[in-house]
C-alpha positions in Angstrom: 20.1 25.2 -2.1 16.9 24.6 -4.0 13.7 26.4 -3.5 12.0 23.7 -1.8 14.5 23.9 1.3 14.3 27.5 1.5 11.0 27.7 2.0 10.6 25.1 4.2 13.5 26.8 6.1 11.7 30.6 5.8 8.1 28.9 7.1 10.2 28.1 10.1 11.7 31.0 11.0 8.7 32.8 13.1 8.7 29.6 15.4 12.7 29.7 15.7 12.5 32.9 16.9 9.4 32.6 18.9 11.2 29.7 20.8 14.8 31.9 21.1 13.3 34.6 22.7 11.5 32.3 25.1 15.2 31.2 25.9 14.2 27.5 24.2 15.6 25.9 21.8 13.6 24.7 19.0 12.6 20.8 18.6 10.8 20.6 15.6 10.8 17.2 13.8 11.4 17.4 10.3 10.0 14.6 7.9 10.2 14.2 4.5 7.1 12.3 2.8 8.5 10.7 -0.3 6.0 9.1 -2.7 5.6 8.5 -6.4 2.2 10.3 -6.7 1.5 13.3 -8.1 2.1 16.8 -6.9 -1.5 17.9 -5.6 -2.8 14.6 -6.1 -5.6 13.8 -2.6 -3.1 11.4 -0.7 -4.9 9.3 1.6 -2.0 8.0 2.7 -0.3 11.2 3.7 -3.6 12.3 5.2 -3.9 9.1 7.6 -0.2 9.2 8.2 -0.6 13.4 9.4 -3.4 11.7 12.0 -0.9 9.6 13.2 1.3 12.0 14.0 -1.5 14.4 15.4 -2.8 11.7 17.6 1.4 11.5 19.1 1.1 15.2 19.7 2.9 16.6 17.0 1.2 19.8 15.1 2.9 21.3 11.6 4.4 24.3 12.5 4.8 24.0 15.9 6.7 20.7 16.7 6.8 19.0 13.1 7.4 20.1 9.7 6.3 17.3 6.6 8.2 18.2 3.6 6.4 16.4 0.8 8.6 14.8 -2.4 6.4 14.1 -5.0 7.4 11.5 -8.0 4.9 12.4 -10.3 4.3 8.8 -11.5 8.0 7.9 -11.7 10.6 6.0 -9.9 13.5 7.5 -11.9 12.4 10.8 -10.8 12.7 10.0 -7.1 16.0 7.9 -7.4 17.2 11.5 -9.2 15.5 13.4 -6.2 17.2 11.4 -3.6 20.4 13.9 -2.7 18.0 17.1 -3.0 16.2 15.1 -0.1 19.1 13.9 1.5 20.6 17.9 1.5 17.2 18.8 3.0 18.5 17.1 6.4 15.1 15.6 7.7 15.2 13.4 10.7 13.0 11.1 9.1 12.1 9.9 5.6 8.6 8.0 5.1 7.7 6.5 1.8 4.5 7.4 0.7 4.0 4.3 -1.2 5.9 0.9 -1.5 6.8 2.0 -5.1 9.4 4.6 -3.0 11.4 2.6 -1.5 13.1 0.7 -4.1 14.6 4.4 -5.6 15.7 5.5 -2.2 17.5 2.2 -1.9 19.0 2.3 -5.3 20.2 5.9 -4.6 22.1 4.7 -1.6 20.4 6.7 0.7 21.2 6.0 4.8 19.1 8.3 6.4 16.2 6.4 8.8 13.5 5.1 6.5 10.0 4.0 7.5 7.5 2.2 5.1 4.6 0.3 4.1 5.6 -2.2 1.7 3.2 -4.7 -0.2 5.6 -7.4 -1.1 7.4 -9.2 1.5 10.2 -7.2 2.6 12.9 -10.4 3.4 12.6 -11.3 -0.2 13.0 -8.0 -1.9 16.5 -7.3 0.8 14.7 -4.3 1.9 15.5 -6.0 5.4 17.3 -8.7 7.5 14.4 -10.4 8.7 10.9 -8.9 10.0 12.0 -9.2 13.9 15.2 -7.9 13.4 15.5 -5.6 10.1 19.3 -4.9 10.6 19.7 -1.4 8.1 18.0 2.0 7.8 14.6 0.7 6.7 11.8 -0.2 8.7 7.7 -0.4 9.1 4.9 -2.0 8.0 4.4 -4.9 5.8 1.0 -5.9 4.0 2.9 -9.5 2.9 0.5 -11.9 4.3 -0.4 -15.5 2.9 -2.6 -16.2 5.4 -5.2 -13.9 3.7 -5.3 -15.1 0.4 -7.4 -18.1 1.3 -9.6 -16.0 3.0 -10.4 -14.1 0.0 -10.8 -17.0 -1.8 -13.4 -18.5 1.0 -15.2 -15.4 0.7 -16.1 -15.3 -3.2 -17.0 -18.9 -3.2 -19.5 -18.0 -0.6 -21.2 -15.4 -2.3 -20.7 -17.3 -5.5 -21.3 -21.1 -4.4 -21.7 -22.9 -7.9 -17.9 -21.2 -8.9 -15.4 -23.5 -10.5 -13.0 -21.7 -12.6 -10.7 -18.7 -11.2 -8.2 -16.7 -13.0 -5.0 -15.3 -11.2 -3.8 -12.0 -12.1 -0.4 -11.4 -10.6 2.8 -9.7 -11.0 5.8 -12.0 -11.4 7.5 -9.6 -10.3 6.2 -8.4 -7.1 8.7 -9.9 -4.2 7.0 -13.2 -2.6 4.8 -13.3 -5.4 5.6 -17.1 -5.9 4.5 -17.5 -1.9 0.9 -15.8 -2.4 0.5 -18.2 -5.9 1.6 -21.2 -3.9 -1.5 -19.8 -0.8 -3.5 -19.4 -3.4 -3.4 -22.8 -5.2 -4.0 -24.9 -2.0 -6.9 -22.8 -1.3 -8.2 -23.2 -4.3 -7.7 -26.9 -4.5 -9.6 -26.8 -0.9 -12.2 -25.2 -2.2 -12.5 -27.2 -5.5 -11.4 -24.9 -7.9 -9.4 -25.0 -10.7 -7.0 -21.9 -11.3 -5.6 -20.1 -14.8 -2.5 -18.2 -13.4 -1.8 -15.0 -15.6 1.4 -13.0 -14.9 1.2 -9.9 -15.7 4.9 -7.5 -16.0 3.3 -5.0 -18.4 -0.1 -3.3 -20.2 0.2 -5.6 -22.9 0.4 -8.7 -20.7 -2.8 -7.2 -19.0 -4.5 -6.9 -22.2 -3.4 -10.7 -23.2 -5.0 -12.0 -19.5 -8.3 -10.1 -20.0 -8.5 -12.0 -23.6 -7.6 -15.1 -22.2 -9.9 -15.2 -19.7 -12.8 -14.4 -21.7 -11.6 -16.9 -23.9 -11.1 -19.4 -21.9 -14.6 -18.6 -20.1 -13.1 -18.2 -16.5 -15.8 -17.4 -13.8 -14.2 -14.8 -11.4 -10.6 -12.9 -10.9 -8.4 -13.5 -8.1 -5.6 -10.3 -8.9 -2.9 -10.2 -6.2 -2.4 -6.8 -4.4 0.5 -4.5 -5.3 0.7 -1.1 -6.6 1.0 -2.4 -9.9 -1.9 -4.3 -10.3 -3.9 -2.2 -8.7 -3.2 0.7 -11.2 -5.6 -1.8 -13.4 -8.3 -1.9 -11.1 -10.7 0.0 -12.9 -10.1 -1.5 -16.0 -10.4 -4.8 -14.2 -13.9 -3.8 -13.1 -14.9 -2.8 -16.1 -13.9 -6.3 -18.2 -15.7 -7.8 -15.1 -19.2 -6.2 -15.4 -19.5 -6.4 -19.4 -18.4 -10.4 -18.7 -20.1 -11.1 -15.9 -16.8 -12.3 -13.9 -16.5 -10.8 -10.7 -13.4 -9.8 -9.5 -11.7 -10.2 -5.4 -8.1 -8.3 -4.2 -6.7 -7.6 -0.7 -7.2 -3.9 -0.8 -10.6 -1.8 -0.4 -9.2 0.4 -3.6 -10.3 -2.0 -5.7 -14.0 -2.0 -4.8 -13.8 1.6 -4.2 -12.7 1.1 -8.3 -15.8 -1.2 -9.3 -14.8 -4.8 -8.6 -16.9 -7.2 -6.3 -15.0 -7.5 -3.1 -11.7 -7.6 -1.4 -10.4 -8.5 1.7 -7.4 -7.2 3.6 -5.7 -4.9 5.7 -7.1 -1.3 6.5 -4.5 1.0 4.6 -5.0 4.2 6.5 -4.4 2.4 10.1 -1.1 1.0 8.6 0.2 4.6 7.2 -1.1 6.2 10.9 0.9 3.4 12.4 4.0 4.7 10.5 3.5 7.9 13.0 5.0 5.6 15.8 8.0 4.7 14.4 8.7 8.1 13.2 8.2 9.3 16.7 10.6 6.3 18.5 13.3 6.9 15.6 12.9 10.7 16.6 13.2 10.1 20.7 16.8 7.8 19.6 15.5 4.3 18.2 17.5 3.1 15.3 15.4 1.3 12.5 17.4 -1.5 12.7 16.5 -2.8 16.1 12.4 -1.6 15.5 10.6 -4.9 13.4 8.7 -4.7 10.7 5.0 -4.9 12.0 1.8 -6.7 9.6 -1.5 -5.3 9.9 -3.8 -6.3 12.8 -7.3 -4.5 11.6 -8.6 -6.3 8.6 -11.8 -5.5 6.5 -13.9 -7.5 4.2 -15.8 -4.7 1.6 -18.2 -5.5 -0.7 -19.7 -3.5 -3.7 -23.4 -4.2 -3.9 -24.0 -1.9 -7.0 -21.5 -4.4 -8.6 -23.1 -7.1 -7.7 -26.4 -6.1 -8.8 -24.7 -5.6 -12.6 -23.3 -8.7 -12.3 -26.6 -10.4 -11.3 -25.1 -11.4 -8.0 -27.3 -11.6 -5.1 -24.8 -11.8 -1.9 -25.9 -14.1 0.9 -27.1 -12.2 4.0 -24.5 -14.2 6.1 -21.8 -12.3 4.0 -23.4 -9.2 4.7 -22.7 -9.3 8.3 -19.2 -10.0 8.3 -18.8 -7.2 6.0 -17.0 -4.2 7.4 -18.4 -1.8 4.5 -20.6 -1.9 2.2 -20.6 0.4 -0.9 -23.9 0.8 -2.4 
């Protein structure tokens, strides 16, 4: 038994016995929050999920223990933490990042497992199908083409002379070949003309940046997944000194630097993993539960950004924008 478990087991106790002398017996929900961050890191994720749960009634260290696995920046590690979390008997194991799941797949584990996942979950056999996932893994998915003309739509209306885009993507992301399929008929709607980038590694990042200021392209389209995203600020930062303004699906990436994004609201996705928790809990099994896309969306802009890129954003934008960072 490692020391993990026996401290969450000993930060227990007092309520056991509480509840024994009361003649009850204790129901406390144990979850184990396994994510690829970094031990003490600020999760936002974790914090909105903990709401979720709050909001369903159920209060750490009364009715609800969240043991927290922390990856430190690596997949490996969690794929070698898998049995120490499987040992540790939680009812319930919620990834704290779509960069989790894969590991506990490859580890074999078959306790329930509840997600958010950026890719599209059919493709990357995380699931059956989205109505019916069919295994031990179910939740959210951010997998939506739908939005990718949107973004599109929204740049060349705050940038209406724009004629060259640039697509930073990751090959490798699953449904990645659906969103670049979106994303060249919007583009050819909107009478633009595309270089496609993928992008599997730092030095393939480095090689788009160059190509793209050689090649004199006038805004970034980068797909969103964890991976990309872990560029963002460097993204930003190539797209102030170059003037080429830069649009994703997640508000991280103006939070970051870059222009704009439009997409699904994170934090209401990780407190919606709360419900699925709570009907695995009360006897659902994952399998029968589908896999739910985001219904609140959000447009954010970043005016400071603008203003370095010499971007004045039409006031028509600015009222369908959800938030505004100055």
């Amino acid at each position: 038994m490692n020391r993990r478990t026996i401290c969450r087991i000993l930060a227990g106790v007092p309520m056991v016995l509480a509840m024994a002398a009361a003649g009850q017996s204790p129901a406390v929900l144990h979850v184990a929050w396994v994510s690829p961050e970094r031990a003490g890191s600020s999760s936002p994720n974790l914090a909105a999920f903990r709401a979720g749960m709050r909001e369903l009634g159920y209060i750490e260290r009364k009715n609800l223990v969240i043991e927290t696995w922390w990856g430190e920046g690596s997949g490996e590690r969690l794929e070698q933490m898998a049995g120490d979390i499987v040992r540790a008997q939680p009812d319930v194991i919620v990834t704290g990042s779509g960069l989790a799941v894969l590991p506990m797949m490859r580890a074999g584990v078959k306790l329930p497992i509840v997600f958010v996942f950026s890719a599209d979950p059919v493709e990357a056999k995380i699931v059956a199908t989205f109505a019916r996932p069919g295994g031990n893994l179910t939740g959210m998915s951010l997998f939506s083409l739908d939005l990718m003309g949107k973004r599109l739509e929204f740049l060349k209306e705050a940038i209406p002379g724009l004629k060259r885009i640039a697509i930073i993507a990751n090959p490798e992301h699953a449904g990645e070949s659906l969103e670049l399929k979106a994303a060249q008929e919007a583009a050819a709607k909107l009478g633009l003309s595309y270089h496609y980038f993928p992008v599997r590694s730092e030095r393939e990042f480095e090689q788009a940046l160059a190509s793209i200021e050689r090649g004199r392209d006038e805004a970034i389209l980068a797909f969103a997944d964890g991976f990309t995203m872990s560029f963002a600020e460097r993204i930003a930062t190539f797209s102030v000194a170059h003037k080429v303004p830069a649009v994703s699906g997640w508000a991280l990436f103006v939070q970051r630097g870059n222009l704009m994004s439009y997409g699904p609201v994170i934090d209401e996705c990780y407190r919606r993993l709360a419900v699925y928790v709570d009907k695995i809990y009360k006897g659902a099994r994952p399998a029968d539960l589908p896999v739910e896309l985001p219904t609140k969306l959000e447009l954010v802009i970043n005016l400071k950004t603008a203003k370095a890129l010499g971007l004045t954003i039409p006031q028509s934008l600015l009222l369908r924008t959800d938030e505004i960072i100055q």
